[in-house]
C-alpha positions as CSV (number, residue, x, y, z in Angstrom):
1,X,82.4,121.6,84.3
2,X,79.7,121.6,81.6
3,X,79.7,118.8,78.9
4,X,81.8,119.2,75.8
5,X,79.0,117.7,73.9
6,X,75.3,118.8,74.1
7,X,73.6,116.0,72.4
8,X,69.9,116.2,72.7
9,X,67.8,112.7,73.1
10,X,64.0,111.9,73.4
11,X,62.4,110.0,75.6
12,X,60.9,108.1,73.1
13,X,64.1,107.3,71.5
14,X,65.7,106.2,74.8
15,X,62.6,104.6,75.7
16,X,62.8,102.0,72.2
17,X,66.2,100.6,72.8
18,X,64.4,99.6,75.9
19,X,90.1,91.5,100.8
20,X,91.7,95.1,101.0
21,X,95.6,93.9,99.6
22,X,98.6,95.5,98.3
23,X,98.5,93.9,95.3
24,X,97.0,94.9,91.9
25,X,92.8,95.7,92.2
26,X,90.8,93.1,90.7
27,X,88.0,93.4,88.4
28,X,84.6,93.7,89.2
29,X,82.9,90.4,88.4
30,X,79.4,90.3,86.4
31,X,77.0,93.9,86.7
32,X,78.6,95.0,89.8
33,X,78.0,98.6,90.2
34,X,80.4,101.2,90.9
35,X,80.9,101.8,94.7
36,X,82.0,105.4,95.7
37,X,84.2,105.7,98.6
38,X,87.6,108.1,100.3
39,X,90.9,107.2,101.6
40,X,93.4,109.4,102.4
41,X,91.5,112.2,100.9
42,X,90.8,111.0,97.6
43,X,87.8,109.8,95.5
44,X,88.3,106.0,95.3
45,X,85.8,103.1,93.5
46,X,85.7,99.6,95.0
47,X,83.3,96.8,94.1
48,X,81.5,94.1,95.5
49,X,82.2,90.1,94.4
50,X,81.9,87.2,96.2
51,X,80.6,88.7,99.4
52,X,83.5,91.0,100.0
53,X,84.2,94.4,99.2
54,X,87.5,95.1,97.2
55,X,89.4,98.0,95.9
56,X,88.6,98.5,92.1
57,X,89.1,99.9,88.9
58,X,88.1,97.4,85.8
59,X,84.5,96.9,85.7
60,X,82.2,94.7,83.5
61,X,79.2,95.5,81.8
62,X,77.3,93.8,78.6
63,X,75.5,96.0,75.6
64,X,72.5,94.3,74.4
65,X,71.8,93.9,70.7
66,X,70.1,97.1,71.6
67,X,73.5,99.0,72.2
68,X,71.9,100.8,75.4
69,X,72.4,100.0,79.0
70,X,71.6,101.3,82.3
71,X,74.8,99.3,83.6
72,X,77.0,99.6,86.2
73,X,74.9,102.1,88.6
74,X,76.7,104.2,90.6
75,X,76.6,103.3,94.4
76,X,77.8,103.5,97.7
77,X,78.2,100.6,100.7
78,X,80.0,102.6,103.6
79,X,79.2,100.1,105.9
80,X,80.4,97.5,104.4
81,X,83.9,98.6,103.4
82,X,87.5,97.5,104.4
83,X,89.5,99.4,107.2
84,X,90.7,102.3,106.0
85,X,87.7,103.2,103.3
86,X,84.8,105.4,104.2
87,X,82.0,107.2,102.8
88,X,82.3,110.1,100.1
89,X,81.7,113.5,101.6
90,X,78.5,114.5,102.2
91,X,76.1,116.6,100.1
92,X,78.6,117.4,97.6
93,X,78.2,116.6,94.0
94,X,80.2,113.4,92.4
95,X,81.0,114.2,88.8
96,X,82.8,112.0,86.4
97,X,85.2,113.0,83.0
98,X,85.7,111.0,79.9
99,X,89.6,109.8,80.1
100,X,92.0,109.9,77.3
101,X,93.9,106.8,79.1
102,X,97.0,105.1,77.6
103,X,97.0,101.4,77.1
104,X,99.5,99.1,75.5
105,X,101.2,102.4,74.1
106,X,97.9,103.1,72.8
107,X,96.0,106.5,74.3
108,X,92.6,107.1,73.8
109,X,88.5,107.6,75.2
110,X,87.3,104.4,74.1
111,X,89.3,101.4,72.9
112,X,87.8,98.6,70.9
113,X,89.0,94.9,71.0
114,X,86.8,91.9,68.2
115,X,87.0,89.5,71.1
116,X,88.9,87.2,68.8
117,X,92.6,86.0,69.2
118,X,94.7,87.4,71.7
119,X,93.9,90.6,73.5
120,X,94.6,93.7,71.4
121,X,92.7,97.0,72.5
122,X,93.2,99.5,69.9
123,X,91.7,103.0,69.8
124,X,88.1,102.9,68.0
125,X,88.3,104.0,64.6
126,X,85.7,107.2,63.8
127,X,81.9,107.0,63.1
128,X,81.2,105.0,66.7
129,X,80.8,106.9,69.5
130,X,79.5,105.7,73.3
131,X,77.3,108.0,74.7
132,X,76.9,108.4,78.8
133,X,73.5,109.9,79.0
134,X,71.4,111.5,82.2
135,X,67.8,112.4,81.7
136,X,67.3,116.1,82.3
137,X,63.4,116.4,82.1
138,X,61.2,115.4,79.3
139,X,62.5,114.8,76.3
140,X,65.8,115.6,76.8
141,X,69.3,114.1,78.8
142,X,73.3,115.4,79.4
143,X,75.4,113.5,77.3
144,X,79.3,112.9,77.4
145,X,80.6,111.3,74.0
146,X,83.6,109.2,73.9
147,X,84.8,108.7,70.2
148,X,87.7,107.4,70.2
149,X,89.8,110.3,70.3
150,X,93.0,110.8,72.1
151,X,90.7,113.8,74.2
152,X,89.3,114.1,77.4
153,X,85.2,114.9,77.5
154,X,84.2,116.8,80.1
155,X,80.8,115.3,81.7
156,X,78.5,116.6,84.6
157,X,77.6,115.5,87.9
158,X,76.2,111.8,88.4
159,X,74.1,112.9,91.0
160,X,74.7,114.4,95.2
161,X,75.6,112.7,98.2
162,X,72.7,112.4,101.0
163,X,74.0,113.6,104.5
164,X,75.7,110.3,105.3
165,X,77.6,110.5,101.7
166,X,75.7,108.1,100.0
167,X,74.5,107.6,96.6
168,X,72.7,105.3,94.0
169,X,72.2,106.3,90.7
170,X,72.2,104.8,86.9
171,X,73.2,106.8,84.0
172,X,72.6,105.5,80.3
173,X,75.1,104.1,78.1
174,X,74.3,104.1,74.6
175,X,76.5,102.8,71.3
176,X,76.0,103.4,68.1
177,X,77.6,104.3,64.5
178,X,77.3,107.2,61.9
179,X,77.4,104.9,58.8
180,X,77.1,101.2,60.1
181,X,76.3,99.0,62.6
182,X,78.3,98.7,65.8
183,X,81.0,95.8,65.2
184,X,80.6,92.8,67.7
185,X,83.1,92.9,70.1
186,X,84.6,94.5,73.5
187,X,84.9,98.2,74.0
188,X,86.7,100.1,76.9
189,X,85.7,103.6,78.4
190,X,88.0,105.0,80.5
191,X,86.3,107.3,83.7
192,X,87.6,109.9,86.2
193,X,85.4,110.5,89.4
194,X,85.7,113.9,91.0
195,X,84.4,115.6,94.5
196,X,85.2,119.0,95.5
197,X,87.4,118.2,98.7
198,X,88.9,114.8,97.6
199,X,91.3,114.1,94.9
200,X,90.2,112.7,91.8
201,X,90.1,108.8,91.6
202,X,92.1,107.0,89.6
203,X,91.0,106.2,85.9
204,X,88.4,103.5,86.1
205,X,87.6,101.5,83.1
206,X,84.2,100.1,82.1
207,X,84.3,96.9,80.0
208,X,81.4,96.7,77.7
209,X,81.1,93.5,76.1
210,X,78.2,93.4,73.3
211,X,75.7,90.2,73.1
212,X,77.0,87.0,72.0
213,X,80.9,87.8,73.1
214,X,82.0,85.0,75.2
215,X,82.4,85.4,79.1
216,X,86.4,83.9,78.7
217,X,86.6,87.1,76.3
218,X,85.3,89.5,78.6
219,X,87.2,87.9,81.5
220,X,90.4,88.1,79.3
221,X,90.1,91.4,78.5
222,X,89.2,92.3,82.0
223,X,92.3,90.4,82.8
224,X,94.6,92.4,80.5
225,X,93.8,95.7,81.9
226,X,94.0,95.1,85.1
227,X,97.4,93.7,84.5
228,X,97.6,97.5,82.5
229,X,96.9,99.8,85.2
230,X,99.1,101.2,87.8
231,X,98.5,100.4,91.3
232,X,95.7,102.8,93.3
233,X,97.5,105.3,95.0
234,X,95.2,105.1,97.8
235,X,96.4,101.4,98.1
236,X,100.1,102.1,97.8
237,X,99.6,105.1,100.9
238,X,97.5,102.5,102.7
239,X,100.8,99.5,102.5
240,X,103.4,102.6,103.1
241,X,101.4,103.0,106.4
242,X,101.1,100.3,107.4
243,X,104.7,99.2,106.7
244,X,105.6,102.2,109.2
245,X,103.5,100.6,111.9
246,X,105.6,98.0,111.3
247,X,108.5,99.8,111.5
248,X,107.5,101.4,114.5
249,X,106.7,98.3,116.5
250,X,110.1,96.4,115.5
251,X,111.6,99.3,117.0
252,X,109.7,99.8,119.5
């Protein structure tokens, strides 16, 4: 799918801002990147903290007083995956889309949350916009613009899998605001990962926290999506099968 959005941006411009369980996914501690990976035929994203590789689908990142990042990359660890979790397919493209998710009744492409008080993500109001950008050549990158809308944005491919189904690769993330500064604070983007022959993966979200927002903040908020979210459904096939080996061997 092409881009909905066709946003041109320099170089010069970018240059300047220079334990697999059956319970909920946990969140990806610090600038994890995104792992790629496939179980039972579908697209899936897992992370790496403290040593171990986990399931996933909350991710943290930090924006800079700059408002651009190069964070989370976009990886893949085969080898060091759970049973039951392999590789992406090989030499096929990975693309991702915008999501219009639904949180707390809410549904939207990018949710915003001022970091103070309880947690309350609310759609982001219009004027910002987070841009996902991919450099193209010179002078120019792909972007995908999330605005807050209750619409999906189509984006492009993040890059193709090598012949053993890996990939590393970092996209630009860029914030900013048609009439003011970016407000302080702790915004979501929802993402979908697709590859022709898998299923989609579930809706990952990327937690941006900008500079000077406390860690317990971005941990909170973290927290309160991943309390949010459905279980995987690659986890959910992975307990129904092995609760049939069980089965199977109690009546055996």
């Amino acid at each position: 799918m092409k881009p909905n959005t066709h946003t041109i941006f320099t170089a010069a411009a970018i240059t300047a801002l220079s334990c697999t369980c059956c319970g909920k996914t946990e969140a990806a501690e610090g600038h994890a990147d995104v792992l790629f990976g496939s179980s039972n035929g579908q697209l899936i994203t897992l992370s790496e903290a403290t040593g171990s590789v986990l399931q996933s689908s909350v991710f943290e990142a930090e924006l800079p007083a700059s408002f651009f990042t190069t964070d989370p990359g976009f990886n893949v660890e085969a080898d060091e995956y759970p049973v039951g979790f392999g590789a992406p397919l090989p030499n096929t493209d990975i693309t991702f889309t915008i999501t219009a998710a639904t949180l707390a009744g809410n549904t939207s492409n990018l949710f915003y949350w001022d970091a103070d008080g309880n947690v309350n993500f609310n759609p982001l109001a219009t004027g910002t916009t987070l841009s996902v950008l991919k450099p193209t050549g010179p002078g120019t990158s792909l972007s995908a613009v999330a605005n807050g809308s209750a619409n999906d944005v189509a984006g492009y491919a993040i890059d193709t899998t090598n012949n053993d189904g890996g990939i590393h690769k970092h996209l630009q993330f860029f914030m900013q605001d048609d009439d003011t500064a970016v407000a302080a604070g702790i915004y979501i983007l929802p993402l979908t990962f697709s590859q022709a022959g898998l299923n989609d993966s579930d809706t990952t979200f990327l937690i941006f926290a900008t500079d000077g927002i406390s860690e317990e903040a971005h941990e909170a908020a973290a927290g309160f999506v991943t309390a949010s979210i459905p279980e995987p459904a690659s986890m959910m096939l992975l307990a129904f099968g092995a609760g049939l080996a069980t089965l199977h061997r109690k009546r055996a």
